[in-house]
Structure formats: structure tokens, C-alpha cells
N, C-alpha and C positions, 0 to 999 in steps of 0.2 A: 504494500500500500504506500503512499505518495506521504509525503509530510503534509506541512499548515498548521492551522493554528487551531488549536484544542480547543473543542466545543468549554465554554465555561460552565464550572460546575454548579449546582442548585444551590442555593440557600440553605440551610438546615431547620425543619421542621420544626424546632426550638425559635423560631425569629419570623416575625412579618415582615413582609417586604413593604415598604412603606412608598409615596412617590417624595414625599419629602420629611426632614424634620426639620422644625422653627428652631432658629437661633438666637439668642440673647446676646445682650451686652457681655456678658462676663464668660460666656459659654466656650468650648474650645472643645478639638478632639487629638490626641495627644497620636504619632505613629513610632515609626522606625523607621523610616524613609529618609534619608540622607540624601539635600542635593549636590548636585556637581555642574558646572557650568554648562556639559551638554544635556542632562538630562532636560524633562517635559513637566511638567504639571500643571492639570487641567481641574476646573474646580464650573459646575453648574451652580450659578444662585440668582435669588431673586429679593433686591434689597425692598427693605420697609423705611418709609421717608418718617423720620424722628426729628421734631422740631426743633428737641435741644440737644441733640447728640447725632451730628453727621458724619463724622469718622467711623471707619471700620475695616478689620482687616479679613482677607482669603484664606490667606497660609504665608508663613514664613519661617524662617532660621535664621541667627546669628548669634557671632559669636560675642558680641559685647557693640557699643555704637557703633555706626559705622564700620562693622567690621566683619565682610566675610559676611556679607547680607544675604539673601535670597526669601524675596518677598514680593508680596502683591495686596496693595490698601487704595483705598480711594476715601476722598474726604468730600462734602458740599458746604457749601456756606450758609445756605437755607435751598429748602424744597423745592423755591420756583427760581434756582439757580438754572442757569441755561448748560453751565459747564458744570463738570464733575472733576477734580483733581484726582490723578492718580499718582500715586507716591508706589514706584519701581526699585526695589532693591534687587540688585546683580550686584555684589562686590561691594558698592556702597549705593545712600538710597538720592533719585532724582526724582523729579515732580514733573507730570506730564498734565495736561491739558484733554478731556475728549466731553463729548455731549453727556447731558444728563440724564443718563440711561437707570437709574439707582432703585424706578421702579418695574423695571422690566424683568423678565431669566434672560440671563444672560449668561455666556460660556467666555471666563475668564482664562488665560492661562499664559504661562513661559516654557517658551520650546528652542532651547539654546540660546536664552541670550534673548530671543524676539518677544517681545510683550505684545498681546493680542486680547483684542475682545471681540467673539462672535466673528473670529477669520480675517477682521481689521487687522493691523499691524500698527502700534502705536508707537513702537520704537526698536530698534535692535541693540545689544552691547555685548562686545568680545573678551570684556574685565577676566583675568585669570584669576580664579580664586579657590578656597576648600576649606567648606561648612565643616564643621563637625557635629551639628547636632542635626538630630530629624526636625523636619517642619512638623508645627502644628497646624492643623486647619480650624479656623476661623481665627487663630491669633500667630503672634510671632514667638517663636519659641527661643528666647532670648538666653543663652547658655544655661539652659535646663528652669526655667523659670515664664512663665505666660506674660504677655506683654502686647501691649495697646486692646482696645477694645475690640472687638470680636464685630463685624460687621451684622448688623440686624436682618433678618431674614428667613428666607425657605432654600435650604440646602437641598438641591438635589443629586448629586453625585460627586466624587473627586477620583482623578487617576493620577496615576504616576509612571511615567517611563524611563528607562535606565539609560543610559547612557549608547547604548546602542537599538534604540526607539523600540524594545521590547516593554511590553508592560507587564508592569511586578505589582502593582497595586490598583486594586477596581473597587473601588469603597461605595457601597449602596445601603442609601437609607432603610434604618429597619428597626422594632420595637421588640425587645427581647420578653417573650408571652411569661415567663415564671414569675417578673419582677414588675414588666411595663418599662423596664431602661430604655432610651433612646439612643441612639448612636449609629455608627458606621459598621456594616461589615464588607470586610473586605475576601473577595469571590476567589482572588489569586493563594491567597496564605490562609485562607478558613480562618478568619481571626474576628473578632468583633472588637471594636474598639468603644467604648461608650463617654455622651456628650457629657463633658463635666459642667 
């Protein structure tokens, strides 16, 4: 028989498959995933517009300020801002400019270096760098401690690809049936990780 790529395996009986779970200010989901400047991470969300709280982050890692970043945030200044700031860490962090998308799903992600939303390209950088912690998704996981606010929301999926565009992490919303926990499980490593 021929290779390809391996049907994905089922959820386990113990978890519902959810289409999304809500995200909170202070909320976060902790992995193992290490980036690297060529790896990929892709994060499905859909923000909720907060009158007094418009920061919020995707996922990120670092090792201290400025240091060995790998992140993805956007800020507004109110609701009926036209622009959305995006604040890019690759190596160290820049502030990008794009429409004010904050109430729509939208498919965030970094694929070497290229910052994109929904297949736009909002910027590229070739900064050599090497994280050593895993990213948190919906905050930045700042030498093993959670950091800025968690962007407000409905999570619908996050991935992760290696360095050679294989994917090692396929995280799907799901409610664990014994407890009612909410969190990620993720399809590649059988793992469930839950929304702290």
C-alpha cells in the first residue's frame, strides 16, 4: 500500500467534541509545543468586543522581554475603532496595523516568520532565534509563568507544525463528560489539555 497521511484518530468516548469553548480574560491553555522560527501555528477565534478591556493574546512564548518572542496579540482602542493593532513577536515584538476584524472567526496564525490572518499576509521576519518554553494558547507563556490577558472569545481550534510542515498538534474543542472540564484535546498525542 502507498503512504499519506493517517486518517486522524477519534476523540475518546470520555470527551464531547465541542465547536467551540468561551475564553476569558485570565483563561489560558498551557502545551509542550516549542516554537522554532520555521515552525507554523494556527489558532481559529472569534473575538468578543469588551468596552474596557481590548487587548488580548492567541498564543505565545518567551523567554523574558523582548526576548526570544514568539507570539501573536492584537489590541483596539474602542469597539468602533476602524483599525485593530497587532502586536507580532518573532525574536522581539512589532506592532502592525490591519482592519477591525475583532468580531468576526477569524484564522490567525505564523508560518515561518509570515504573520497572516484569514490567508492575508501582514508581515514577514527572518529574526534567528530559540524559544525555550512551549507557547500557551490564549496567553504568552513568559519563562514558565502566564502573561498579558488572554484575548476574549470562542476558540475554535489551534495547530501546530514542526519544522518540516508536519503536524504534531491538532487541539479540538471538547468538555471532559466525568467533570464538565473544558479544554483542548489534542487528536495527534491523545492528550487533553484543560482551560485554566
Amino acid at each position: 500500500m502507498g503512504g499519506g497521511a493517517q486518517p486522524t484518530p477519534p476523540i475518546p468516548p470520555e470527551y464531547t467534541e465541542d465547536e467551540f469553548i468561551s475564553v476569558g480574560i485570565s483563561n489560558y491553555i498551557e502545551t509542550d509545543f516549542i516554537p522554532t522560527q520555521l515552525c507554523k501555528v494556527e489558532i481559529k477565534f472569534q473575538g468578543t468586543i469588551n468596552t474596557s478591556a481590548k487587548a488580548g493574546c492567541y498564543f505565545g512564548s518567551r523567554n523574558g522581554y523582548n526576548n526570544n518572542v514568539f507570539s501573536y496579540q492584537s489590541s483596539l482602542s474602542s469597539g468602533s475603532d476602524p483599525d485593530m493593532t497587532i502586536n507580532a513577536g518573532f525574536s522581539t515584538q512589532r506592532s502592525l496595523t490591519i482592519p477591525n476584524v475583532a468580531g468576526d472567526v477569524i484564522i490567525y496564525g505564523v508560518d515561518g516568520g509570515r504573520f497572516y490572518y484569514n490567508g492575508t499576509t501582514i508581515a514577514t521576519y527572518t529574526d534567528t532565534f530559540s524559544p525555550t518554553f512551549p507557547i500557551y494558547i490564549m496567553r504568552v507563556n513568559s519563562a514558565g509563568s502566564p502573561y498579558l490577558n488572554a484575548a476574549r472569545g470562542n476558540l475554535y481550534y489551534c495547530k501546530c507544525w514542526d519544522d518540516n510542515g508536519i503536524l504534531v498538534r491538532d487541539y479540538k474543542p471538547v468538555t471532559r463528560i466525568a467533570d464538565s472540564a473544558k479544554g483542548l484535546y489534542d487528536v495527534v498525542t491523545q492528550t487533553f489539555e484543560i482551560l485554566k
